[in-house]
C-alpha positions in Angstrom: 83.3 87.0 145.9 84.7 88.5 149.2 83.1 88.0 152.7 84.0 90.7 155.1 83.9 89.3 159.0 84.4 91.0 162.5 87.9 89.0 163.3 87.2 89.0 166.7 83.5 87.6 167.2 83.6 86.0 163.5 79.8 87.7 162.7 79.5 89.7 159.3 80.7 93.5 159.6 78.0 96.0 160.7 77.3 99.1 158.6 79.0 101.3 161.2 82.1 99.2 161.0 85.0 100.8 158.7 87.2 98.7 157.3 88.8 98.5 154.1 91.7 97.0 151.4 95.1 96.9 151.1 96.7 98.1 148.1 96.3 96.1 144.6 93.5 94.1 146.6 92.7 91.2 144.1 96.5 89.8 143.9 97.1 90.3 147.8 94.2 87.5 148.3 96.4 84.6 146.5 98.9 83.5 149.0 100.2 81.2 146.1 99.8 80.7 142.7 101.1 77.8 140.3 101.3 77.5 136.8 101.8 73.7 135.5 102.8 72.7 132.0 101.8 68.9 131.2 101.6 68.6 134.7 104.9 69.5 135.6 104.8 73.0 137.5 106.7 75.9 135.8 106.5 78.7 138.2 108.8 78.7 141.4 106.8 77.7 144.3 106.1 79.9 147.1 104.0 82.2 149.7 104.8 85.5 148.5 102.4 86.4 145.6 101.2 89.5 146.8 105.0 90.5 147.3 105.7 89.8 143.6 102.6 91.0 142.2 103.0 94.5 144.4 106.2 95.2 142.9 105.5 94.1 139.2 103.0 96.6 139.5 105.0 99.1 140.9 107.6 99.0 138.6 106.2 97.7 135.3 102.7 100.4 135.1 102.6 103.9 134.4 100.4 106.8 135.7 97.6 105.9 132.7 97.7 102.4 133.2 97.4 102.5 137.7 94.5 105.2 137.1 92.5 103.1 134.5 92.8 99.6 134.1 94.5 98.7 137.1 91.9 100.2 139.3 89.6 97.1 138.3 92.3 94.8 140.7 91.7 97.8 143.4 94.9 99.5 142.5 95.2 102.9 144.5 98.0 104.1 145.3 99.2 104.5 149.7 100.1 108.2 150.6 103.3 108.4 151.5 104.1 107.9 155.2 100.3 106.7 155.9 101.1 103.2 154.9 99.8 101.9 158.1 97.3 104.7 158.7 94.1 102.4 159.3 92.0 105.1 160.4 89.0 105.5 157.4 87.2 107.9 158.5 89.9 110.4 160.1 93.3 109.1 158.7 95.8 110.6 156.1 95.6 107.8 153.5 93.1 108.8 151.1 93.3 106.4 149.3 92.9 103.6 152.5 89.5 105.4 152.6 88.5 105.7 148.6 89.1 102.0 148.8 87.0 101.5 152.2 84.2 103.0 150.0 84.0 99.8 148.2 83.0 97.6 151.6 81.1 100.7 153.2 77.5 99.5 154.6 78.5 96.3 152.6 78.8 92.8 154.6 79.5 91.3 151.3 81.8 92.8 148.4 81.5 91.5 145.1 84.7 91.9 142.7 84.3 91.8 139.1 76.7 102.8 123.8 73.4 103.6 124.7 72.4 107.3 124.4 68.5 108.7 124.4 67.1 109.1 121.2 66.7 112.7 121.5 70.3 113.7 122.3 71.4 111.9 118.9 68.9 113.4 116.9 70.3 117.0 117.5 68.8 118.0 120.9 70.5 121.3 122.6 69.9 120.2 125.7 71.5 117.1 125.4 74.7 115.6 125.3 75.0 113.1 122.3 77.9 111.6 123.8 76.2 110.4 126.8 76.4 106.8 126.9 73.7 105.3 129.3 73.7 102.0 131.1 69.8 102.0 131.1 70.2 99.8 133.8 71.4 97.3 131.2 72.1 93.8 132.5 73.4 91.3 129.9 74.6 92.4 126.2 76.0 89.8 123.5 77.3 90.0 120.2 76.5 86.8 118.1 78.1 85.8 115.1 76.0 82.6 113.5 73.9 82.5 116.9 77.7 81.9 118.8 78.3 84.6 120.8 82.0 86.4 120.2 84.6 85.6 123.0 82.6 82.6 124.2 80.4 84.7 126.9 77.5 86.5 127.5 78.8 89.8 129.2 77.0 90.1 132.6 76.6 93.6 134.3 74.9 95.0 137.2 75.0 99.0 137.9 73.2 98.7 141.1 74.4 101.2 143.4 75.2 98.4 146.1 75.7 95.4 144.2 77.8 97.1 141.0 79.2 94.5 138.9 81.1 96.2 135.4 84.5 94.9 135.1 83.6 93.0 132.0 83.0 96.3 130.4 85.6 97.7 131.6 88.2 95.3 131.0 86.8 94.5 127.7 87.8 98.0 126.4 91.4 97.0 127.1 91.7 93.9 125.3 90.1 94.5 122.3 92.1 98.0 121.9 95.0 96.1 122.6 96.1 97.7 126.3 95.2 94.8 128.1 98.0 94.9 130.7 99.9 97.1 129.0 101.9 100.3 130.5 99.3 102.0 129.4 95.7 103.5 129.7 92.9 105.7 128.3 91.8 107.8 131.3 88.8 106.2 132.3 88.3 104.4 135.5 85.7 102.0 137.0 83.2 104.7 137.6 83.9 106.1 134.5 81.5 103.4 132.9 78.2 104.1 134.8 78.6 107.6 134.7 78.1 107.8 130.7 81.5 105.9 129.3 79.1 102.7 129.2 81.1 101.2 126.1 81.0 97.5 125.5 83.5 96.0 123.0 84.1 93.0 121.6 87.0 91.2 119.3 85.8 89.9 116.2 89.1 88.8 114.5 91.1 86.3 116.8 94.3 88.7 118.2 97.5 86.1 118.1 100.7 88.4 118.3 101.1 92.3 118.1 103.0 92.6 114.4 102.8 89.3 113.4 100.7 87.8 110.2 98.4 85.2 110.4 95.8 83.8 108.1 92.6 84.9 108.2 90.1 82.9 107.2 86.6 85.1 105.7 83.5 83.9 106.9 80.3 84.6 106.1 76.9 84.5 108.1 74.8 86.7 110.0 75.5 89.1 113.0 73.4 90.2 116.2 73.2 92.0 119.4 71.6 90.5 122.4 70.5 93.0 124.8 68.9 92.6 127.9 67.8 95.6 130.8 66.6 95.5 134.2 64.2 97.8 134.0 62.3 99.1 131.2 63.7 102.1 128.8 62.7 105.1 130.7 62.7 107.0 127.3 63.7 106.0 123.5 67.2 105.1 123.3 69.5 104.8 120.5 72.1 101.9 120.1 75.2 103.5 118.7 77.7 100.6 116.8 81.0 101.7 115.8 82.7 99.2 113.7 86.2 98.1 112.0 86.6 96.9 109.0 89.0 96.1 105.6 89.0 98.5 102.9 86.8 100.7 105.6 89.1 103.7 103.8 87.7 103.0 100.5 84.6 102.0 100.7 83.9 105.3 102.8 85.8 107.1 100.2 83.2 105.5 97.5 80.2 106.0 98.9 80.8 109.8 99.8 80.6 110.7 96.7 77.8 110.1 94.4 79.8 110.1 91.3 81.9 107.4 92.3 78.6 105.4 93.3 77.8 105.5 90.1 81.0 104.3 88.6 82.6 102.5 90.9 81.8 99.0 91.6 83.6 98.6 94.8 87.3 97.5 96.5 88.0 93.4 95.9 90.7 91.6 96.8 92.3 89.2 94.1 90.2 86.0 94.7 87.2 88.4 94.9 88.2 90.1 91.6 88.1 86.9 89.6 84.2 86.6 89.8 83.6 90.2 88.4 82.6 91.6 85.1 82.5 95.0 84.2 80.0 96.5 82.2 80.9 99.6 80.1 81.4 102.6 82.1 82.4 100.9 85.1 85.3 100.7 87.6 86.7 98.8 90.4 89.5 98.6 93.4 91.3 95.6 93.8 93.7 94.2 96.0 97.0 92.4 95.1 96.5 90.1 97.8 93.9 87.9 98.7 91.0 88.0 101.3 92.2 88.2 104.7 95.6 89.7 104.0 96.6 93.5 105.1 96.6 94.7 101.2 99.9 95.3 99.7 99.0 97.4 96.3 96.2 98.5 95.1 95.2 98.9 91.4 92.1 100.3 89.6 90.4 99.1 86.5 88.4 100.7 84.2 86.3 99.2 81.4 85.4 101.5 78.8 82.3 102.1 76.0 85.1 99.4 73.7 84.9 97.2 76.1 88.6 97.5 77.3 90.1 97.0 80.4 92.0 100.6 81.1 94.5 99.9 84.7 95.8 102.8 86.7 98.8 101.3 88.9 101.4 103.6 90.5 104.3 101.3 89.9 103.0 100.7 86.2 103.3 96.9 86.4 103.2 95.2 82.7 100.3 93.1 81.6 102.5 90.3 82.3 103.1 91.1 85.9 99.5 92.2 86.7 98.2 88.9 85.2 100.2 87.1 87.5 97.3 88.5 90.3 94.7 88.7 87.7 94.6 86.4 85.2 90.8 85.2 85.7 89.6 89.1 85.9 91.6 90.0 83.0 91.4 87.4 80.4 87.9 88.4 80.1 88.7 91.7 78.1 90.5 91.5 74.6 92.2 94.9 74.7 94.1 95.9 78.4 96.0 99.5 78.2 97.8 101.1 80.7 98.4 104.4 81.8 102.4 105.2 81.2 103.4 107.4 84.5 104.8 105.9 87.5 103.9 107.3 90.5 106.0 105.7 93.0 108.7 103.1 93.3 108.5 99.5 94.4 110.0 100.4 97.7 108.6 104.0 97.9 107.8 105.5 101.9 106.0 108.6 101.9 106.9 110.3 105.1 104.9 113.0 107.2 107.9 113.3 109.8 110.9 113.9 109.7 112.7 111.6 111.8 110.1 108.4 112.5 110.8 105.5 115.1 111.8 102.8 113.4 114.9 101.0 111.4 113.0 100.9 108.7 111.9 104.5 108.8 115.3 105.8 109.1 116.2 103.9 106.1 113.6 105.4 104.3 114.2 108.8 105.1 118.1 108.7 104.3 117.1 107.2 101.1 114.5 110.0 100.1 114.6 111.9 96.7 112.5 115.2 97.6 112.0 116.6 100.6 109.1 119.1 100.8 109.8 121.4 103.3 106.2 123.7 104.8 106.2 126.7 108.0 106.1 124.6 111.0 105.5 127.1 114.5 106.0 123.7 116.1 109.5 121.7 115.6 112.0 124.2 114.5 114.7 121.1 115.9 113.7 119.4 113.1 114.2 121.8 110.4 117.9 122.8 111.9 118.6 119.2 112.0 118.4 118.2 108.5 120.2 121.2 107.5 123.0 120.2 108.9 123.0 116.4 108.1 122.1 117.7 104.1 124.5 120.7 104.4 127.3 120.5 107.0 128.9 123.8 107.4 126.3 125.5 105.5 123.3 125.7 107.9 122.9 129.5 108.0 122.3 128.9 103.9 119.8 126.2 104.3 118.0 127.9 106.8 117.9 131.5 105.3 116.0 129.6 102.2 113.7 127.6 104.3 112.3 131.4 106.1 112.5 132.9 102.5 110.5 129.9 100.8 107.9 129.4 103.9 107.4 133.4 104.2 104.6 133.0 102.3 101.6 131.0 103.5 101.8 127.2 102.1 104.4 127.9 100.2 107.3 124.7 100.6 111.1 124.6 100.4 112.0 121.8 98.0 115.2 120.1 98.5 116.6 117.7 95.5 118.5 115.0 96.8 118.4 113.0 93.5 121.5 111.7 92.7 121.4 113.1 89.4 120.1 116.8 90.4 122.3 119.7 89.4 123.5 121.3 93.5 122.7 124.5 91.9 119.1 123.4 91.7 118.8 121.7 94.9 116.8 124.4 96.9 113.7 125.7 95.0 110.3 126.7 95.9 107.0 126.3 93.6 105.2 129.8 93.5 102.3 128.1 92.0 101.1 127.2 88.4 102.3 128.9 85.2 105.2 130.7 87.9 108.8 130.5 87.3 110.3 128.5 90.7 112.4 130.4 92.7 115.9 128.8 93.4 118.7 129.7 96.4 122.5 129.4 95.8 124.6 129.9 98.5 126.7 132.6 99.3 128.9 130.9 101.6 
């Protein structure tokens, strides 16, 4: 909290008095700031925080990340050569006086998805993606009656006395852009006038690629809500939620069929408690509870009570039994379906050229390339025409505008070591249709 005085006769500032910030506001009010480590200070010591926190900001933020989240430290950037413009009602700094706004009529200045009813049910007068404050003051998401993060999130959206930074901040942290170079377009006001999103981080967050265990709990989860003034009309709470398998299980429960004959997804430890009954199917997991999922395999018991597995790298009973031994010692008969679908190391790319080591490994180590009409990157098509055929681009590309000529029709390039280079550019002109194949001429 901020009190605002007249320097001269030390009384609070009158409503007629304009004043306001400087730039980046909440750092330019430490003089100093120390950070100790078993007592023994680990920062160098001066009087110049502001200095160093103005030009880390500066130099380390983007345009997204100084017009969204940095706005909740009072970030606005001077106009240029109205630096000490300190006029607010009549200057040039615009943005001296869009920060002003935040002490006008104000002796003290305080720092820190609802939608109605109607406009999710389908109203055309309404905008279903309205989110509402409601004049809400306090929300909490409890797991086991503890709430998540440690706090009860606090909010005012008084029109004097605003106070929404936890919001605000929280969409940054749990989205992983907390102090970041980078934003997602929303600002302060954003969240009163219908962004009014409130977020919160299950799942501890340690490192950004790092693995960590896990642990699965179990209990029971609830939202806290609390609102200054009563709901003017109904109102609907919408929850939008992240979870393993989410894929899956949505893929599952689309379709009624699958209902019906599909258990659901399991990781290996889950797997090991589950019997199938005739008819039946399930989705498991390689790894175990908590872990990203490497492979996934599907089992089928059928009317003989055998276990049928489909697996894309068409692991042995051997190898498969090393993950589900307990699952699949219940069944006396275990068959497997013969094709393999991928390799152990297998990529499937949708770009050409992804960032990455890794990714350009994989793409010089691809088999097939399937090759569709793309209006948009022609760069990329030329390019690996001339890393696949150097001094023969005019060939390569002459076969990609004959192959693509026709709607969703693909250029196939071979790169198998043991494809014939008469066969290496084809195109599929659909079932029961002999492929069309380009030599070169060159």
């Amino acid at each position: 909290m901020c009190r605002s005085e007249n320097k001269t006769y030390q009384w609070s500032l009158k409503p007629t008095e304009y004043v306001g910030p400087v730039n980046n506001f909440l750092h330019s009010m430490f003089s100093q700031i120390d950070v100790t480590l078993q007592n023994k200070l680990v920062t160098s010591t001066t009087t110049h925080y502001p200095y160093k926190a103005m030009i880390q900001t500066l130099l380390s933020y983007g345009s997204e990340a100084k017009k969204s989240q940095l706005t909740s430290q009072l970030w606005k950037k001077d106009q240029p050569g109205h630096f000490d413009d300190s006029d607010v009602e009549n200057g040039g700094n615009s943005s001296f006086f869009d920060r002003a706004q935040y002490f006008n009529q104000s002796q003290v200045c305080d720092l820190e998805a609802f939608t109605e009813s109607g406009s999710s049910s389908g109203s055309y007068t309404l905008n279903p993606f309205n989110f509402q404050h409601f004049n809400l003051s306090q929300i909490t998401l409890k797991l086991n009656q503890v709430p998540v993060g440690g706090n009860i999130m606090q909010l005012n959206y008084g029109a004097t006395s605003r106070t929404i930074l936890p919001a605000f901040n929280s969409m940054f942290e749990v989205t992983n852009k907390w102090m970041r170079d980078t934003g997602n377009q929303l600002s302060r006001n954003d969240i009163a006038g219908g962004n009014a999103l409130y977020c919160f981080e299950i799942e501890p967050n340690f490192s950004d690629e790092g693995q960590y265990l896990n642990l699965v709990k179990q209990g029971t989860c609830s939202l806290e809500v609390n609102f200054n003034t009563s709901l003017p009309k109904a109102s609907t709470c919408v929850v939008y939620a992240e979870m393993n398998t989410y894929q899956l299980q949505c893929v599952i429960v689309s379709d009624v069929d699958l209902q019906r004959s599909v258990l659901g997804v399991f990781s290996t430890d889950e797997l090991s408690q589950v019997r199938l009954l005739p008819g039946m199917g399930v989705i498991a997991n390689t790894d175990v509870s908590g872990l990203p999922g490497r492979h996934w395999v599907a089992f089928s018991c059928n009317r003989k009570n055998s276990l049928e597995v489909f697996d894309s790298f068409v692991y042995s009973e051997k190898e498969l039994t090393v993950y589900f031994n307990k699952f699949m010692r219940n069944y006396s008969c275990i068959q497997s379906n013969e094709k393999r679908l991928q390799g152990d190391d297998t990529v499937i790319l949708h770009n050409l050229y992804c960032k990455g080591k890794a990714m350009r490994t994989a793409s010089l180590n691809c088999h097939y390339f399937v090759l569709f009409r793309n209006y948009r990157d022609q760069l990329q098509i030329q390019t690996i025409g001339k890393q696949i055929f150097p001094g023969q681009s005019k060939y390569f590309l002459d076969a990609y505008k004959k192959a693509t000529s026709v709607a969703y029709r693909p250029l196939i390039i071979y790169l198998n070591p043991h494809t014939d280079k008469t066969y290496q550019l084809t195109t599929d002109r659909g079932v029961g249709q002999t492929p069309i194949v380009y030599h070169s001429t060159e």
